[in-house]
C-alpha positions, -999 to +999 in steps of 0.1 A: +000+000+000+014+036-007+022+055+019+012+087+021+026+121+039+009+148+055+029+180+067+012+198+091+022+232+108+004+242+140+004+277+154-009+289+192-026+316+204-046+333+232-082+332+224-115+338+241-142+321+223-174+306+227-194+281+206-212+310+189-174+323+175-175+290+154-208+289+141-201+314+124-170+297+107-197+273+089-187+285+051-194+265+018-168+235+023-179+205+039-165+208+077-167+189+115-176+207+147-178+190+179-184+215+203-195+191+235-207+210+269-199+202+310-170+187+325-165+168+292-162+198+271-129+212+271-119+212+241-138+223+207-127+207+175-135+223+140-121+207+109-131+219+069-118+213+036-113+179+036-080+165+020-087+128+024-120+109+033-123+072+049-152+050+035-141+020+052-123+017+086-089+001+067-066+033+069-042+040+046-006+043+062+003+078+071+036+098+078+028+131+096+051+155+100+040+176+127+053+211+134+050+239+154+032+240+181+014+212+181-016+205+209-019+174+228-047+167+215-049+148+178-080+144+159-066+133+124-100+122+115-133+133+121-168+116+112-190+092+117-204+054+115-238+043+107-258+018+131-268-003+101-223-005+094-227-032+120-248-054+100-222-050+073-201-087+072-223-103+100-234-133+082-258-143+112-276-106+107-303-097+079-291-069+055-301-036+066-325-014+049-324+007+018-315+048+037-337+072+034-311+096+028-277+100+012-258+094+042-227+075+039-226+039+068-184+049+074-173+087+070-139+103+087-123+134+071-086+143+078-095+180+070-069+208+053-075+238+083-082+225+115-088+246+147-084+233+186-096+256+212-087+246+247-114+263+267-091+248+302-064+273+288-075+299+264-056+284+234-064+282+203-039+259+177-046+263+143-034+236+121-027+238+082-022+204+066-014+197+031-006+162+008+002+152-020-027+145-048-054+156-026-091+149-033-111+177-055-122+205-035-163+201-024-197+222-017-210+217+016-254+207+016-261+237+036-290+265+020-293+304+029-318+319+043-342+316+079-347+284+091-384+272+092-394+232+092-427+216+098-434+173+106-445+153+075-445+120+087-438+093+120-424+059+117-450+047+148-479+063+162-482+058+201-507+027+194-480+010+172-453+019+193-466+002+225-478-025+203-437-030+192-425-028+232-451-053+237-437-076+211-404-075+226-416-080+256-435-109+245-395-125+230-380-116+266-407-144+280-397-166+254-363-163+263-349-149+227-340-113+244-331-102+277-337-064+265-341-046+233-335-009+225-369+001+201-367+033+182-389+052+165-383+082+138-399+117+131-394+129+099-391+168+087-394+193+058-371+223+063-363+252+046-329+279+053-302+272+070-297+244+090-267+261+115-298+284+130-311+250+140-281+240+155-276+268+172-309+268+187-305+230+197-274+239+215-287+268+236-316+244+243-299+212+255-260+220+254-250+184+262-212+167+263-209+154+227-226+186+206-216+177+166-226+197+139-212+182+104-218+195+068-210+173+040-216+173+001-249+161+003-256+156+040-256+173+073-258+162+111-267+180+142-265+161+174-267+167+207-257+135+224-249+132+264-235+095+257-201+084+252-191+051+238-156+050+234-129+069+246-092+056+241-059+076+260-029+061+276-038+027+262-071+023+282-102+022+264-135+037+281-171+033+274-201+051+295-235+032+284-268+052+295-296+033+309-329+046+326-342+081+321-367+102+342-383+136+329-367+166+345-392+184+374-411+215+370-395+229+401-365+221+425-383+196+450-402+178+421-369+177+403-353+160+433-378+134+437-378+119+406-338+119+399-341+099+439-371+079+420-347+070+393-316+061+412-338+040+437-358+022+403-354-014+404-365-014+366-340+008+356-308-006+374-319-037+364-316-026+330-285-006+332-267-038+347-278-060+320-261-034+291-228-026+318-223-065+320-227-067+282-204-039+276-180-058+299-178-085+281-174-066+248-142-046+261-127-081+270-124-089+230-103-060+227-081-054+258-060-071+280-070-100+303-081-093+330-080-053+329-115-050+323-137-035+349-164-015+362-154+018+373-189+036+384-224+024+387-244+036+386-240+074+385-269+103+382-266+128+353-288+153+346-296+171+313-320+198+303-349+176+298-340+143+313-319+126+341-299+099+333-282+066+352-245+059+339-222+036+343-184+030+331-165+002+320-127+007+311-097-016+301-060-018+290-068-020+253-047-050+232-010-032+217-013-033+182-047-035+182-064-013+143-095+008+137-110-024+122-104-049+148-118-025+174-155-023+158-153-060+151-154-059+188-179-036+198-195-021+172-225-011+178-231+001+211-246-021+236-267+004+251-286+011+218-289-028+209-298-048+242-285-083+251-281-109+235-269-086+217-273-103+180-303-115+191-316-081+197-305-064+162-323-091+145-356-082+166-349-046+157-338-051+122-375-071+120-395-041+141-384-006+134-401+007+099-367+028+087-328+026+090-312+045+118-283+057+099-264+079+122-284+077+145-271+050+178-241+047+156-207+065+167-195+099+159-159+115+169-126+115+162-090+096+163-056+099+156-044+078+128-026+052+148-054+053+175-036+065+201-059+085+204-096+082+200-134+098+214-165+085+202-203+089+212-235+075+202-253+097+187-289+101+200-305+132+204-299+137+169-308+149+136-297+141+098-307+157+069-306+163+029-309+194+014-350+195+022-356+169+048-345+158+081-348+126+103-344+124+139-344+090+157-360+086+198-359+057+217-352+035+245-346+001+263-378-025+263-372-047+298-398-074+311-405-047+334-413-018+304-449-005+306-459+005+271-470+038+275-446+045+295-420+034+267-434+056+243-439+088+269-400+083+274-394+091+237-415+126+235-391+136+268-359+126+247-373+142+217-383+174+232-353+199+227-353+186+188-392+192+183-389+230+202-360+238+182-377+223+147-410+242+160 
């Protein structure tokens, strides 16, 4: 294979920025911006003008030579993996579904400018990269003009919904499933420009893994609070999300039903069954026996929702390529349920439409993953020039009420359906 080499020179500077400062960087070339909020968010990546794009996850081999002054922080390639890329080469699994729209299943650009801001510091780096026979310059999906969108169409009314959970539920007594993660999709016409939207989703639920990403024919806004995988110092990290409550009206109503949730045999039942699954998934790709629960569960609390969390970490496996680590755990767990083959088949046979980008992974890593920070992206939207699709869902236990089921998906939904409104 050819080897190619990428010179990059990185400047520094004292900066005082917010997210706002880069939204307005959003020109006509496709471009990444992860711009996550909270104790996760230090840093805020922005890449554009891509000079190389990854359709699979066999990387080409690289020579960088870095200059300057060059952060600590590496994200050579920025992007995104469909859920339905985990269907892809499992010969047990049915093929997924035709997409509804033009987004790619495996997409990571090394981009030509890239910009770093350490919010910690004040820093901004500004990297220029340049190599040789680079791709053909592209045109970003994005349209002028005010934003304005109205709903054309639902994959599952609340009938058919709780008709679905109590399917699964009906596999769970048969012993098939243990859980399954049921999603349903709302689907949009829009008009303008899609960064007012994003903008409006971030002042609305800033959350720790905020993406906006604008590609030839494509764009994503997400708002995700979950990670998946984080790799640094050769451990690998993942922070599955199980059981949600609605956030209260007021302080004491608030309180009672985040102590509700963390006392909720249901929903640390169902957070155990993904951490032990998530366990076992980090095994295949780390170092016997470094695997082990960190936390669990742990309360988070978001603008519309509280959350339980838990995290699983490991010493990952030396030598170990981009490929090899999806073969292992790719999808999430916590967007699947356990067994978790079992479970994609029941969902590949239930849910009307592909989820695309949605429960997938989106982030960043350096080309010889020594680096790398992925999230599953819920709370999210993707979209074609006219139309966008947003994805809500959650985790069907023997425990799940139906309606209750489907009333969790209009509170996860909520920021997207204010900010579309």
């Amino acid at each position: 294979m050819r080897s190619l080499a990428i010179s990059e020179l990185w400047t520094a500077r004292s900066a005082d920025l917010r997210v706002e400062d880069f939204f307005v960087l959003a020109g006509r070339a496709p471009f990444a911006l992860l711009y996550g909020d909270g104790p996760e968010g230090r840093w805020i990546l922005h890449g554009e003008d891509p000079l190389l794009v990854l359709e699979t996850p066999e990387l080409p081999e690289l020579r960088f030579d870095r200059r300057g002054e060059v952060p600590t922080l590496l994200p050579d390639f920025i992007g995104f993996i469909g859920y339905e890329f985990g269907y892809l080469g499992e010969p047990l699994l049915p093929a997924p579904p035709a997409p509804a729209f033009p987004v790619p299943h495996f997409h990571f650009a090394l981009h030509r400018q890239v910009r770093l801001y350490d919010r910690q510091t004040g820093t901004l780096y500004e990297g220029l990269r340049e190599m040789p026979g680079r791709m053909d310059a592209m045109v970003n999906a994005l349209c002028n003009g005010p934003f304005a969108a109205h709903k054309t169409h639902d994959t599952d009314t609340a009938e058919g919904y709780c008709a679905k959970v109590s399917r699964i539920r009906e596999e769970i007594a048969r012993g098939n499933v243990y859980q399954a993660n049921l999603t349903r999709q709302e689907r949009w016409a829009f008009e303008g420009d899609l960064t007012q939207f994003a903008r409006r989703l971030y002042e609305a639920n800033p959350a720790p893994f905020s993406a906006f990403i604008a590609g030839p024919d494509f764009s994503i806004v997400s708002s995700s609070p979950e990670r998946f995988l984080r790799v640094a110092n050769g451990r690998i990290e993942t922070r599955p999300i199980k059981g949600t409550a609605p956030r209260g009206a007021d302080v004491d109503t608030d309180a009672r039903l985040a102590a509700e949730l963390l006392a909720s045999p249901k929903n640390r039942s169902e957070l155990a069954m993904i951490t032990d699954l998530l366990r076992n998934d980090l095994t295949r790709v780390c170092q016997v026996p470094s695997v082990r629960v960190e936390a669990f569960p742990v309360l988070e609390s978001y603008a519309n929702v509280h959350h339980l969390v838990a995290t699983v970490s490991g010493a990952l496996k030396p030598d170990l390529d981009l490929k090899g680590l999806l073969e292992g755990v790719f999808p999430g767990g916590s967007i699947t349920g356990c067994p978790k083959l079992a479970a994609m088949q029941l969902i590949r046979e239930l849910e009307e439409a592909p989820r695309q980008v949605y429960t997938g992974a989106l982030g960043w890593f350096t080309h010889d993953l020594s680096q790398l920070d992925f999230n599953i992206p819920i709370r999210t939207a993707w979209a074609s020039r006219e139309e966008l699709l947003f994805g809500v869902g959650g985790g069907v236990v023997w425990d799940s009420d139906p309606q209750d089921e489907y009333l969790e998906t209009i509170h996860k939904g909520r920021s997207i359906v204010q900010c579309l409104s």
